[in-house]
Every structure is written in structure tokens, then in C-alpha cells.
SEVEX-797081 format. One record per atom (N, C-alpha, C, CB): x, y, z. Coordinates in steps of 0.2 Angstrom, whole numbers, padded with zeros to 4 digits, always signed. Glycine has a CB too. Example, Ala and Ser with C-alpha at 12.3 -4.5 7.8 and 13.67 -1.06 7.14 Angstrom:
2
+0066-0028+0039 +0062-0022+0039 +0066-0016+0039 +0057-0022+0045 +0064-0011+0035 +0068-0005+0036 +0064+0000+0039 +0070-0003+0029 
//
This chain:
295
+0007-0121+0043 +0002-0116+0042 +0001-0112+0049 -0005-0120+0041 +0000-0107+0047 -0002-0101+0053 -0006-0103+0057 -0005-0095+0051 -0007-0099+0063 -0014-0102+0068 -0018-0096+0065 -0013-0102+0079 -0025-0098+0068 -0031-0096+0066 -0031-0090+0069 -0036-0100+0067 -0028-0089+0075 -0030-0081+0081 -0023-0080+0083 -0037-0082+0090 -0021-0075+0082 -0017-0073+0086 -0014-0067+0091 -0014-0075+0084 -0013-0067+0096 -0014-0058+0099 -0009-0054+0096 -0013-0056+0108 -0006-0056+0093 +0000-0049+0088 -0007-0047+0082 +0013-0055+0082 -0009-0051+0081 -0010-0049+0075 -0019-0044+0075 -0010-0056+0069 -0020-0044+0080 -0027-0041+0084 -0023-0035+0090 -0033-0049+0088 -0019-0030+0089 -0017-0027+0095 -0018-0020+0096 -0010-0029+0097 -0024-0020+0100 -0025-0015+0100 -0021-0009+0103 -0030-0016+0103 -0015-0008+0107 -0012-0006+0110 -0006+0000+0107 -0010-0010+0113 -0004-0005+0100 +0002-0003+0099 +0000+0003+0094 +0006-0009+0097 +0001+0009+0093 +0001+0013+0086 -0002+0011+0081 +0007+0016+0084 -0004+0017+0078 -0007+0014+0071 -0002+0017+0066 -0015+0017+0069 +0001+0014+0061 +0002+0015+0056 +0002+0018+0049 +0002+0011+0056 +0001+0024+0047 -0002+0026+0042 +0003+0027+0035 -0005+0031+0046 +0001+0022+0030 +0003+0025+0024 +0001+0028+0018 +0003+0022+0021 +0002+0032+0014 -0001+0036+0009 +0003+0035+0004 -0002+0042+0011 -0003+0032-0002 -0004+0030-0009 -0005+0036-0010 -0009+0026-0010 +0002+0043-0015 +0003+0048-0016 -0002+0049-0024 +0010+0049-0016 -0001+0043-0029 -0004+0046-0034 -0006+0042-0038 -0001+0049-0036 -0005+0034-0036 -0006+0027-0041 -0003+0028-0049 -0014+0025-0041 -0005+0024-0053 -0003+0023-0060 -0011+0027-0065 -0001+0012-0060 -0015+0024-0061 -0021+0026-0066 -0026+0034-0068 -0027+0021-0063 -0025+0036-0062 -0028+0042-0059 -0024+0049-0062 -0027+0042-0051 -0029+0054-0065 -0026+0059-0069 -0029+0066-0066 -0027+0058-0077 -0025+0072-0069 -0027+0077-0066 -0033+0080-0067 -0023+0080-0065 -0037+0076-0073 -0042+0078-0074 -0046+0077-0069 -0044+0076-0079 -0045+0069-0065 -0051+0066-0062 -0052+0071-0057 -0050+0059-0059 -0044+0073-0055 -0042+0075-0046 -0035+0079-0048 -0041+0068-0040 -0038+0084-0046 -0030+0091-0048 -0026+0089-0043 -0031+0101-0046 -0026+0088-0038 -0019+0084-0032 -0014+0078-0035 -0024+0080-0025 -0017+0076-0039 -0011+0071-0044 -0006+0074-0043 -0012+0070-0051 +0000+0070-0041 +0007+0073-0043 +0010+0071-0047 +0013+0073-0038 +0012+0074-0052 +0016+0072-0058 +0022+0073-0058 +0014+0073-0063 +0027+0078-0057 +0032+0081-0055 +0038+0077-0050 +0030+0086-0052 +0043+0076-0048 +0047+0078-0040 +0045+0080-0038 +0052+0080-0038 +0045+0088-0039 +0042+0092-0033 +0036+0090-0030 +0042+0097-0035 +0030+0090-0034 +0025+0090-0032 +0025+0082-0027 +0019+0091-0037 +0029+0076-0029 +0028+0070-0025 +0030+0074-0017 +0035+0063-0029 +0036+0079-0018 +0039+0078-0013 +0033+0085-0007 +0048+0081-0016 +0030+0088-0011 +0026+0092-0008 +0021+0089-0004 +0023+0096-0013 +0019+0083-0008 +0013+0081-0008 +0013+0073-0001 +0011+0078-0016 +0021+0071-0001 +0022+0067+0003 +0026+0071+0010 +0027+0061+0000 +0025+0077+0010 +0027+0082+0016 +0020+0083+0018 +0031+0088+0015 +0017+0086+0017 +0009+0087+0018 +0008+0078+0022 +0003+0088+0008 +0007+0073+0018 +0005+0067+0023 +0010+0066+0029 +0004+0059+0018 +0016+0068+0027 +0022+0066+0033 +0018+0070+0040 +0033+0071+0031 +0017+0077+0040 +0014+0084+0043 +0006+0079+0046 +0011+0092+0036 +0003+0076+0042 -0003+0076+0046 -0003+0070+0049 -0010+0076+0041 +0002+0065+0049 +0002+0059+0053 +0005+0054+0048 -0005+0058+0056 +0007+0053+0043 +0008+0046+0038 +0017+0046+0041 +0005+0048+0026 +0017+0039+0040 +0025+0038+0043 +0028+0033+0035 +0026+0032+0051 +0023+0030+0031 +0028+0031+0023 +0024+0034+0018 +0031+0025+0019 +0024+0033+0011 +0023+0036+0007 +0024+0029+0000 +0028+0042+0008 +0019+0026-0003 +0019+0022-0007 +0019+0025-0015 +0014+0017-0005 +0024+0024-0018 +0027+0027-0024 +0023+0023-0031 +0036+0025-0024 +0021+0027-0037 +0020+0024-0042 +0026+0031-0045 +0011+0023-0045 +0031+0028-0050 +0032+0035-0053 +0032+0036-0058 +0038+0038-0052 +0030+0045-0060 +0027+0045-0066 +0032+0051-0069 +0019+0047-0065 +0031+0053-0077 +0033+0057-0078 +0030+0063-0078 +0034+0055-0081 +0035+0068-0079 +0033+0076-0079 +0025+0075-0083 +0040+0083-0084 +0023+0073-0090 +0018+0075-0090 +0013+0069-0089 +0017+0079-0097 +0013+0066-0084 +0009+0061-0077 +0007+0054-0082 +0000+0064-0073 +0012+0051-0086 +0013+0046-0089 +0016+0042-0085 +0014+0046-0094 +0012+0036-0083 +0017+0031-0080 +0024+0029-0080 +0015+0026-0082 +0027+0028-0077 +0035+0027-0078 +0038+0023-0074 +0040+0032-0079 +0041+0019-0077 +0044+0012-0074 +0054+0014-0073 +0043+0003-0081 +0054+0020-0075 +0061+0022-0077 +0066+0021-0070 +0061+0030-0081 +0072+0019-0069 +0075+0019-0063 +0075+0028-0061 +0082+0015-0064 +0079+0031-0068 +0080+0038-0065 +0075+0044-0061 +0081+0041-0070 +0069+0042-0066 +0061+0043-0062 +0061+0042-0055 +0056+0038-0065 +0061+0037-0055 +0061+0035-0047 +0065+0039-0042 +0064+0027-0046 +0074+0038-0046 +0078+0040-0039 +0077+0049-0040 +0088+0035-0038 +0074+0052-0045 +0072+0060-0044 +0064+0061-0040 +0071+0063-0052 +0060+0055-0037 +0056+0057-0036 +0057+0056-0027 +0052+0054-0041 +0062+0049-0027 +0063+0048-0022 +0067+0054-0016 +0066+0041-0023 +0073+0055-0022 +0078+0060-0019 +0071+0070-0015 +0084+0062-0030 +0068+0070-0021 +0063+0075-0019 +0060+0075-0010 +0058+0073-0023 +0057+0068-0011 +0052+0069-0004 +0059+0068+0002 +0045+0060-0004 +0064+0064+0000 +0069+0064+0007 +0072+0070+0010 +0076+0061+0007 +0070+0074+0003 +0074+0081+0004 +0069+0085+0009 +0075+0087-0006 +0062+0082+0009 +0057+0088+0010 +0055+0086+0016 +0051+0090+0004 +0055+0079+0017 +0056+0076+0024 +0057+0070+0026 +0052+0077+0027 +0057+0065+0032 +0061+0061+0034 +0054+0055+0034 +0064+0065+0042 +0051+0054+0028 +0045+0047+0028 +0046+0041+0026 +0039+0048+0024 +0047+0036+0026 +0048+0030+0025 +0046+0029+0017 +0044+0026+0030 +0051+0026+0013 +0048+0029+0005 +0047+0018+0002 +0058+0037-0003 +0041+0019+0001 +0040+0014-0003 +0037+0012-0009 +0038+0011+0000 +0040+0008-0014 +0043+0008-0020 +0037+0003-0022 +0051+0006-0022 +0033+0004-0027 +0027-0001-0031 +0032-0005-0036 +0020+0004-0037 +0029-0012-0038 +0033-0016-0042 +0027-0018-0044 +0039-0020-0040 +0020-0016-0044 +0015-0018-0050 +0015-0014-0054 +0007-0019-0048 +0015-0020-0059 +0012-0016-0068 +0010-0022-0071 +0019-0012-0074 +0008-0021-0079 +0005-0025-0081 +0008-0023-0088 -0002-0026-0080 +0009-0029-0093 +0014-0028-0098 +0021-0026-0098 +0012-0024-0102 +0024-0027-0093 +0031-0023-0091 +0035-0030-0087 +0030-0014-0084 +0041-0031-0091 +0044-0037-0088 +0046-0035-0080 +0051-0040-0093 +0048-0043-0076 +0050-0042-0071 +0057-0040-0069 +0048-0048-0068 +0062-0039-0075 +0066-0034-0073 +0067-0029-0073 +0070-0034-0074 +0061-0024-0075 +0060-0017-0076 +0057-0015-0069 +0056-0016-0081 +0052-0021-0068 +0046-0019-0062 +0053-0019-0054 +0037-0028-0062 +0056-0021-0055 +0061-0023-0048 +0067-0018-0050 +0064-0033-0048 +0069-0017-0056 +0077-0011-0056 +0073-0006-0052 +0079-0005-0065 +0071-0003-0048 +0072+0003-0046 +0071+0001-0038 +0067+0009-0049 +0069-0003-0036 +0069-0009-0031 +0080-0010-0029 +0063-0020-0036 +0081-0012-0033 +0089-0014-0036 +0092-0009-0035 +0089-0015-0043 +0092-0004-0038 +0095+0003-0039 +0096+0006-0033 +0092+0007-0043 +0091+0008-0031 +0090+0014-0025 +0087+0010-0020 +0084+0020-0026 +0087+0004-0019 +0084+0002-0012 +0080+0004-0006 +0088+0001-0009 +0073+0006-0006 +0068+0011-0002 +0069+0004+0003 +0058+0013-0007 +0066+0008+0006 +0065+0005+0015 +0060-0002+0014 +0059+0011+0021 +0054-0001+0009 +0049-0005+0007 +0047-0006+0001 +0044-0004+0008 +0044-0012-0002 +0044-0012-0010 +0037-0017-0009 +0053-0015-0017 +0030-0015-0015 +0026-0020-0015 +0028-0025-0018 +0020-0019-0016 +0025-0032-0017 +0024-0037-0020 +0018-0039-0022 +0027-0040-0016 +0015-0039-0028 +0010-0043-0028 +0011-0049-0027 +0007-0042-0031 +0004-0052-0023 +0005-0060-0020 +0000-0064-0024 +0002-0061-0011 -0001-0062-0032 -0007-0067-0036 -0011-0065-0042 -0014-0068-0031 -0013-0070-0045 -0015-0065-0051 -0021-0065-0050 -0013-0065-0059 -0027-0061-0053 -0031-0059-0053 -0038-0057-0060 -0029-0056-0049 -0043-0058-0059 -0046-0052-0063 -0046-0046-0060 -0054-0053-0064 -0047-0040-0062 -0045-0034-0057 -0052-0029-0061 -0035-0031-0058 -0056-0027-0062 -0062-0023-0065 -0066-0017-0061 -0068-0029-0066 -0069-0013-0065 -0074-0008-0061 -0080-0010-0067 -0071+0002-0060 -0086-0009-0061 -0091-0012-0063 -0094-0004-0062 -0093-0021-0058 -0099+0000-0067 -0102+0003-0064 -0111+0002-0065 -0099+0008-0065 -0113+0000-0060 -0120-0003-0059 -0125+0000-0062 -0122-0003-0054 -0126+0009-0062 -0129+0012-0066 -0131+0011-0075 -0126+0018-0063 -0124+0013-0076 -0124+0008-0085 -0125+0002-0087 -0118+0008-0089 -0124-0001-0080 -0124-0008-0082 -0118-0009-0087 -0132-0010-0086 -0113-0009-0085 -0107-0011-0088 -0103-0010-0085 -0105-0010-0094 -0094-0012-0087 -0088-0012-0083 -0086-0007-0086 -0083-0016-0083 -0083-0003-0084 -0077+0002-0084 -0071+0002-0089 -0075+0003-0077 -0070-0003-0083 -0064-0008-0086 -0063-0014-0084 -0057-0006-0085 -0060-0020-0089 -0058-0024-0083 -0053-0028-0088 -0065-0029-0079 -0048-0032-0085 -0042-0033-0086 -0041-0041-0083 -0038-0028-0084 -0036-0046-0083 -0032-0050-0079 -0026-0048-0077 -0031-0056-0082 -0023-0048-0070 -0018-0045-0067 -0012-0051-0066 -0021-0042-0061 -0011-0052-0072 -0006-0060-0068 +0001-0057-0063 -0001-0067-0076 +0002-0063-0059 +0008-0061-0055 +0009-0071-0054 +0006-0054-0047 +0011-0072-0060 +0013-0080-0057 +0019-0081-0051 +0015-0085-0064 +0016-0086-0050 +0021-0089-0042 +0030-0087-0045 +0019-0103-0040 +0032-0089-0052 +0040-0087-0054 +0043-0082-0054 +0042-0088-0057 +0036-0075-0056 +0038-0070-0055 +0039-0068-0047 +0033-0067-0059 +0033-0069-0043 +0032-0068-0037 +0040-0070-0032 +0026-0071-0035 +0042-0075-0034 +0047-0079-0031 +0055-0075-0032 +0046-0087-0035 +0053-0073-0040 +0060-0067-0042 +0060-0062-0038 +0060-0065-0048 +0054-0059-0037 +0055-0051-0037 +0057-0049-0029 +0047-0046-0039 +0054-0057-0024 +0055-0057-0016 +0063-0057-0016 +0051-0065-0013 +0067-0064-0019 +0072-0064-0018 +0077-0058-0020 +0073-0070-0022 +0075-0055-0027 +0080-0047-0026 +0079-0044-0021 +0080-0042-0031 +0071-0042-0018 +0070-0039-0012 +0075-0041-0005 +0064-0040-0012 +0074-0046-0006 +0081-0051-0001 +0084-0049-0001 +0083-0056-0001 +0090-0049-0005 +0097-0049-0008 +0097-0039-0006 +0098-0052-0019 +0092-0036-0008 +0094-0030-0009 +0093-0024-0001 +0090-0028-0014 +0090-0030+0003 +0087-0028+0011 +0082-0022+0011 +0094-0027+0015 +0077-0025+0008 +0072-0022+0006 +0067-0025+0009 +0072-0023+0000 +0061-0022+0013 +0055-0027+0016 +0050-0028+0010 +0051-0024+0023 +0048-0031+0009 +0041-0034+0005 +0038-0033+0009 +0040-0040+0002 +0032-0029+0004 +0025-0025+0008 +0020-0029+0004 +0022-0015+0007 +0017-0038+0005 +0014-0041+0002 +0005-0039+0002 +0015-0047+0003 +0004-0037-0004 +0000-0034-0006 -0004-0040-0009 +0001-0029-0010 -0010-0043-0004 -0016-0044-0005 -0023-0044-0005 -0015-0044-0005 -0028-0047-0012 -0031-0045-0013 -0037-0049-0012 -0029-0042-0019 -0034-0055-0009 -0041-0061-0008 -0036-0068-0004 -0045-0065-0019 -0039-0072+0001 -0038-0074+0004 -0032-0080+0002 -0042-0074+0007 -0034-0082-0005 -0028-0087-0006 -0021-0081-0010 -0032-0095-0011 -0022-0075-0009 -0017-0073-0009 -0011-0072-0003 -0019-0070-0012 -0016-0071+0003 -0011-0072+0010 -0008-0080+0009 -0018-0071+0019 -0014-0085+0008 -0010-0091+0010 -0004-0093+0002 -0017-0099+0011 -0003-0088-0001 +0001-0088-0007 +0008-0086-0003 -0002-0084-0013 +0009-0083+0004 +0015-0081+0006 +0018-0087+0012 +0014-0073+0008 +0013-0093+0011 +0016-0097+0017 +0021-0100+0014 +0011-0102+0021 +0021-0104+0003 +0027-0106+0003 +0034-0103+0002 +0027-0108-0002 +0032-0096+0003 +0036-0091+0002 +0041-0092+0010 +0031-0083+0000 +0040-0092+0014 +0040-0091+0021 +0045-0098+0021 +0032-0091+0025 +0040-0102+0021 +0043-0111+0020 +0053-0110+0017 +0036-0116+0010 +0052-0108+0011 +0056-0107+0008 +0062-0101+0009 +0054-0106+0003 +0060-0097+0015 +0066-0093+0020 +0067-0087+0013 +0076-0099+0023 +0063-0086+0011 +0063-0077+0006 +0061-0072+0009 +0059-0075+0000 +0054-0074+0015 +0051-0069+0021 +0054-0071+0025 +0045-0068+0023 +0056-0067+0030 +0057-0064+0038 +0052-0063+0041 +0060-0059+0039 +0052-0062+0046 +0044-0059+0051 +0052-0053+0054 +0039-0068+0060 +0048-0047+0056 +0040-0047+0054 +0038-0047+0047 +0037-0043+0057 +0032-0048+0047 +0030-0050+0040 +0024-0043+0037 +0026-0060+0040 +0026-0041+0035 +0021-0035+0032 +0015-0037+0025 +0027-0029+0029 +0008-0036+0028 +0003-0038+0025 +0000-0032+0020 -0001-0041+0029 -0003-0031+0015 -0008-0025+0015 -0015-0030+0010 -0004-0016+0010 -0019-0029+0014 -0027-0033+0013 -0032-0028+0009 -0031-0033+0022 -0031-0029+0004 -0034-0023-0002 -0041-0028-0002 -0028-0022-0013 -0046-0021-0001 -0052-0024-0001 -0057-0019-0005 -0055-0027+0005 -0059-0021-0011 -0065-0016-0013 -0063-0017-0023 -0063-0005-0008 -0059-0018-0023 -0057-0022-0032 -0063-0028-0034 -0048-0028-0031 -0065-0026-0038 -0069-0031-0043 -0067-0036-0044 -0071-0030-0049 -0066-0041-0043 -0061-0046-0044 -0056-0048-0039 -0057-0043-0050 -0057-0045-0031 -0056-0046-0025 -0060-0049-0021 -0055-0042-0023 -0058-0049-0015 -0061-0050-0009 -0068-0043-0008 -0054-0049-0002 -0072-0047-0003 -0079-0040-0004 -0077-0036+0001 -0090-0043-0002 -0077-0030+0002 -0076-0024+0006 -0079-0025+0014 -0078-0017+0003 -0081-0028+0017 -0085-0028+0025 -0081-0032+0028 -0092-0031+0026 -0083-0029+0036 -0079-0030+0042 -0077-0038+0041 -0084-0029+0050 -0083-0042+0041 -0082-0050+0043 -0077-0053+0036 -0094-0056+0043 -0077-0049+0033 -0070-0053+0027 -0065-0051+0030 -0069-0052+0018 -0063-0046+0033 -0058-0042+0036 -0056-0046+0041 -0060-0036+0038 -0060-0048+0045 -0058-0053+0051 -0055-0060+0048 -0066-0054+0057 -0059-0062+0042 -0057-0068+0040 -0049-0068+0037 -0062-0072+0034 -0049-0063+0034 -0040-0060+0030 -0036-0061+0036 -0040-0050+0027 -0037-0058+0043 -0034-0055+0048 -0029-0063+0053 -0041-0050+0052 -0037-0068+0052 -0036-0074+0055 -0032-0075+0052 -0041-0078+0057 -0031-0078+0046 -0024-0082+0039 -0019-0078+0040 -0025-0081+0029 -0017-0073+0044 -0010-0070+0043 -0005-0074+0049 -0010-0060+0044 +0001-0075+0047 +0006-0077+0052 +0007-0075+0057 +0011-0078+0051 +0010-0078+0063 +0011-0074+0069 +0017-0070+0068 +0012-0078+0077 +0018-0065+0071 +0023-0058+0069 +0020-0055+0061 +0034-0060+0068 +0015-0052+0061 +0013-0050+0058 +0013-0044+0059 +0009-0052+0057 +0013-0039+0055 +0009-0033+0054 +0006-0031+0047 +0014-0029+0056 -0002-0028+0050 -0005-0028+0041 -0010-0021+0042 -0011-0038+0039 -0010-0019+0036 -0013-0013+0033 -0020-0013+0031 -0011-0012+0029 -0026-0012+0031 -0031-0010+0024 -0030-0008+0020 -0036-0007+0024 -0031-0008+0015 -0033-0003+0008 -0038-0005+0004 -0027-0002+0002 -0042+0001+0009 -0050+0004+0005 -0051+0005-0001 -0053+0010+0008 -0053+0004-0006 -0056+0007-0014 -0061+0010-0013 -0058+0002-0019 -0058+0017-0013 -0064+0021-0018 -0069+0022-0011 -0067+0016-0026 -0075+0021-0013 -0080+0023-0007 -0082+0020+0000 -0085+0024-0010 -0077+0014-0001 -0073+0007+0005 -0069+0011+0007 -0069-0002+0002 -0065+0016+0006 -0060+0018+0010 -0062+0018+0016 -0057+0024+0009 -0064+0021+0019 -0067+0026+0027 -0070+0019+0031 -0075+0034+0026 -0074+0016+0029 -0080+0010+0031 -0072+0007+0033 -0087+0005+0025 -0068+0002+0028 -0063-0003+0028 -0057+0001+0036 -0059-0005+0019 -0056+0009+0034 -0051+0009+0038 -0055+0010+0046 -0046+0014+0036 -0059+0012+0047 -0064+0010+0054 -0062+0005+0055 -0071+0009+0054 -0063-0002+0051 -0063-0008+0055 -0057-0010+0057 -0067-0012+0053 -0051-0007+0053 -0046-0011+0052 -0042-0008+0059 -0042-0010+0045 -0046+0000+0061 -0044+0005+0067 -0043-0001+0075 -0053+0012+0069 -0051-0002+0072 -0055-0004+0078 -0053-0012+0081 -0064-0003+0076 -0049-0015+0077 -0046-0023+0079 -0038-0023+0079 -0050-0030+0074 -0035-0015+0079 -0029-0015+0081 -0024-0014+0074 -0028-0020+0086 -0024-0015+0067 -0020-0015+0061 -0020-0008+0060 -0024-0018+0054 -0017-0008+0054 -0015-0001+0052 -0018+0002+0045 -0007-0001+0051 -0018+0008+0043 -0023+0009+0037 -0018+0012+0030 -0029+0015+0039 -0020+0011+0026 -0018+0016+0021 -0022+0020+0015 -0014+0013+0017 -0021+0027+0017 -0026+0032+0014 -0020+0034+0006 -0029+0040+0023 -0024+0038+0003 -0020+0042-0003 -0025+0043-0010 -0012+0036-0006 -0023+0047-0012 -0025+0048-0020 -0025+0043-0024 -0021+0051-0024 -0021+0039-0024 -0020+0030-0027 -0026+0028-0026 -0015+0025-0023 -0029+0028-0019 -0034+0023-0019 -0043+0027-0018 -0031+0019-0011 -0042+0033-0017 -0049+0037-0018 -0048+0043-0016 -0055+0034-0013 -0052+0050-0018 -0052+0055-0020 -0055+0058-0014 -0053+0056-0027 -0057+0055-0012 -0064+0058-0007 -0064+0059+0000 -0069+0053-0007 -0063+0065+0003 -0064+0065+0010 -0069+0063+0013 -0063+0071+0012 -0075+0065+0010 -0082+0064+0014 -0086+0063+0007 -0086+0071+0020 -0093+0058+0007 -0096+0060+0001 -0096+0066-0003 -0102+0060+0003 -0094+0068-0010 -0095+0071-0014 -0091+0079-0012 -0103+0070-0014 -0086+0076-0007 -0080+0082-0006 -0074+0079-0009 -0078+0084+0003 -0069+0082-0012 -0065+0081-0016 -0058+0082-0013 -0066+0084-0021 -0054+0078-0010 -0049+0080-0006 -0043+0084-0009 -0047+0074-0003 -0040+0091-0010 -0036+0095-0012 -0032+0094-0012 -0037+0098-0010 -0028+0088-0005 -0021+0086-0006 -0023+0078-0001 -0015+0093-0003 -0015+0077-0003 -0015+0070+0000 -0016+0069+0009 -0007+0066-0001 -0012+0075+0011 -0013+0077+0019 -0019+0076+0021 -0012+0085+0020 -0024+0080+0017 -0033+0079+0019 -0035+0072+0021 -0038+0079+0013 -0033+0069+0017 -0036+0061+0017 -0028+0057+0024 -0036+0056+0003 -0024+0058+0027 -0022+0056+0031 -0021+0060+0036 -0018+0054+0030 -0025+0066+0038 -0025+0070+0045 -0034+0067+0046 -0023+0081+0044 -0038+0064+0039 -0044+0062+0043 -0044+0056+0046 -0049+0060+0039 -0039+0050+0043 -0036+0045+0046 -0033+0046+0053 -0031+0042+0042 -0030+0052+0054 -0027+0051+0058 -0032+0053+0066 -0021+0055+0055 -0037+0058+0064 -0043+0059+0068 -0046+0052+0069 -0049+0065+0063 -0047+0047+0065 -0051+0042+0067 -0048+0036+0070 -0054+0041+0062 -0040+0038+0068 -0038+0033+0073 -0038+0036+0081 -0032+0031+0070 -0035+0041+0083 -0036+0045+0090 -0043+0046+0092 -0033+0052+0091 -0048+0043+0089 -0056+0045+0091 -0058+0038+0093 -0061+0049+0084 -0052+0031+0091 -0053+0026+0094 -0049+0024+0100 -0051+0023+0090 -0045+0030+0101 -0041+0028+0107 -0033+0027+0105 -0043+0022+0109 -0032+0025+0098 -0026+0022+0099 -0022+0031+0096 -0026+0014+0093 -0014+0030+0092 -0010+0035+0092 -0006+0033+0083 -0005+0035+0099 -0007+0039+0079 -0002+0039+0074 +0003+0036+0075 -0001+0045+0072 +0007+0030+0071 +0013+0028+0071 +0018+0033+0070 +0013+0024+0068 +0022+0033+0074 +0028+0038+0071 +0034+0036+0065 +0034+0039+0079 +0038+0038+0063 +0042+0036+0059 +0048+0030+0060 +0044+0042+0056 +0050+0033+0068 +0054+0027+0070 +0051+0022+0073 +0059+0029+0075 +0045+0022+0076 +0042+0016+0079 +0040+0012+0072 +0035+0018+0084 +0039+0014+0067 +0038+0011+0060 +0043+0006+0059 +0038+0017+0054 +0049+0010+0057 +0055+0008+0057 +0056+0000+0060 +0059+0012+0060 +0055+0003+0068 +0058-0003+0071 +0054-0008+0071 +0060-0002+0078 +0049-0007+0071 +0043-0012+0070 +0043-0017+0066 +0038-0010+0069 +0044-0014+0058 +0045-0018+0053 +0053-0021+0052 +0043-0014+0048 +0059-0017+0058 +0064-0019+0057 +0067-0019+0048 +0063-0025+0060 +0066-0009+0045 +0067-0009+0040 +0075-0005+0039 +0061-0005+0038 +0080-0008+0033 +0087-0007+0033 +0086+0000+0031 +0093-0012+0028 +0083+0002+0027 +0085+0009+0021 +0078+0015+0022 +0085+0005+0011 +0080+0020+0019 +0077+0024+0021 +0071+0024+0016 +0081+0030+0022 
//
């Protein structure tokens, strides 16, 4: 088992890290006209975050008329786009739900991105809105341990980093058999998703407790939900992690302003991390940090 503190994983020194969640799976252009549904627009839209400071770019791909797609060809037209338009770290989502685990990993397989998530657990996963007094939505998100164990190992085989994506604390300790069992390497890449119904609660002191469970050679992210964005990536600034801002995860520059493009929402990240002192990660310090093979 991991130690409880450790200074890699609290360092204030080193760069900050910035990712951008371009468009997610759920979000449509009704909600928010910046949605990319296109290549092109992915590729517009991951040059804008490249420009304001983001060093990758986290992929859901969709089709021309912004319908989910799991397709390989999808991917390597969306992927091919943003490389063309600039030089950002492209990483590939492998959540979904109703979609088997060799669909969710072909484009993982195929094209080989620098990074690919892994979810680490299943879950309830819901939006609760308080005012109606009712849920939005709510669902179960399974990701059982045989799935999880498959989708690592092709990631293996295909020299791919897993970006474990978790959502509550016995999901971190879900990647120590993984470890045990030589499918992770260190360094080990975390993203601490906090603000899901059906997660961990969004404040600093669970943030610190997430932070303590991670292994030594760590490196780990936030990902704020929705109106947690800004609160979560402050704190994640301020004890030395890294953040991940995007459309995927909230629309919002400031209360009741509507961000126009993905850029907005990582050139504010990127203000708030130099307002702390620290410096936008670059794209090669990314790289070498994570010790990633592919582009």
C-alpha cells in the first residue's frame, strides 16, 4: 500500500499541467454553441486550448451531426485534424455505457494517442437538481474490475499511458491491484473527478484526502463539475497538481458567462495558475513527465 504523504505528489514547484475536455459525450449545441462536432471544429477548438496554455486535449468522438461515436474512423479523422492544426498531446476516452469493451478500446488499438482514460469503478453517476426536487438523470456506471484489467492491459501492449480516472476514493485504491500485478508503471497518472452525484463531495479537505491514497510517482489532475470547476481547480493549484478545464466538464467562465470557446475556459486556468506562482506546463515537459511513447 502507498504512504499516506508524499512530496512528489504535493509539489509545488514543478509546472502545472493543463488538460482540456473538448466536448464530452453528453453536451449539445443547444446547451453551448462551442460544441465541436466536426474534425475541423475538434481541431479548431484543440488549437485555441493548445494557444492559451493546455498541453493535451481529452477526446470523446463524435459525429458530423454531434452524435456520440465509438467508431475507429471517427477518431483517427478527428485525431488526424487537431495534429494537423497543432502539436498537443491527444487523449482518447474509453468511457461509455452499453458499448462492449472491444469497441470502447479499438481506437486505443488502432491509432495509439499518447493517453487513453481508464475508468477505475463503477458507480451511480446522477444530477440532482434541488430546485425541482428531482434528478435530471441518473444511471449506474459499471466498469467491473475484468473489464478494467482488459482495457489496462491493451493499453500496455499498445504503449499507451492510462489516465485513471477517478471518481471516489476506493476508486484510487482500485489501481493498487492493478500496480501489484505490473499493468501500471509510474509514473502513474491520476484524474480526481469531483462534483458527480454519485462521487466524491467537491471541497478542498476531500481533495487532500484523494491526494494522500495516491502512490509515490504520481502525477494527478482535478476535474471540476460544472459549478466545482474553478473552487476544485484553485485548490488543486494551490498544493501543487494539475487541472483540467473543457466543455466536457462545464460551460462557464464566470457565473452566468458562457464560455465561447474551449481557449476561454484554459487561458482562465492558465491566469490562475501564474496568479499562484506556479507556470503552464509545456507540451514537452508533459511528455517527459508522463514518459508518454506517442503523440
Amino acid at each position: 500500500m502507498p504512504s499516506l504523504w508524499t512530496k512528489d505528489n504535493f509539489n509545488f514547484e514543478r509546472p502545472c499541467m493543463i488538460t482540456c475536455a473538448l466536448s464530452g459525450v453528453l453536451a449539445s449545441r443547444e446547451q453551448c454553441p462551442a460544441i465541436p462536432y466536426t474534425p475541423e471544429e475538434y481541431a479548431a477548438e484543440a488549437k485555441r486550448a493548445y494557444e492559451a496554455g493546455a498541453a493535451v486535449v481529452h477526446i470523446h468522438a463524435r459525429k458530423p451531426d454531434g452524435s456520440p461515436s465509438y467508431d475507429v474512423n471517427d477518431y483517427k479523422k478527428i485525431r488526424d485534424a487537431i495534429v494537423a492544426a497543432c502539436p498537443i498531446i491527444i487523449n482518447f476516452s474509453t468511457g461509455a455505457i452499453g458499448v462492449s469493451t472491444e469497441t470502447k478500446i479499438a481506437p486505443v488499438k488502432a491509432i495509439k494517442p499518447a493517453i487513453a482514460a481508464l475508468n477505475m469503478g463503477s458507480m451511480n453517476y446522477a444530477k440532482y437538481n434541488q430546485a425541482k426536487k428531482k434528478f435530471v438523470f441518473e444511471f449506474v456506471f459499471p466498469n467491473p474490475f475484468s473489464e478494467i484489467i482488459s482495457l489496462v492491459a491493451d493499453m500496455k501492449e499498445a504503449g499507451v499511458k492510462p489516465e485513471m480516472e477517478c471518481f471516489d476514493s476506493g476508486h484510487i485504491c482500485n489501481s493498487f491491484p492493478l500496480i501489484d500485478m505490473g499493468l501500471l508503471s509510474p509514473p502513474y497518472q491520476y484524474s480526481l473527478i469531483m462534483g458527480v452525484l454519485g462521487g466524491i463531495s467537491p471541497t478542498a479537505e476531500t481533495l487532500l484526502q484523494q491526494v494522500r491514497l495516491l502512490p509515490p510517482q504520481s502525477d494527478w489532475e482535478v476535474i471540476g463539475i460544472s459549478n466545482d470547476q474553478w473552487r476544485m481547480a484553485a485548490a488543486a493549484i494551490a498544493i501543487g497538481g494539475n487541472v483540467r478545464v473543457g466543455l466536457e466538464d462545464n460551460f462557464y467562465v464566470s457565473p452566468g458567462v458562457m464560455a465561447a470557446s474551449n481557449g476561454e475556459l484554459v487561458a482562465k486556468a492558465a491566469r490562475m495558475i501564474r496568479d499562484q506562482g506556479r507556470e503552464p506546463a509545456g507540451v514537452d515537459e508533459c511528455r517527459a513527465r508522463l514518459k508518454l511513447l506517442h503523440t
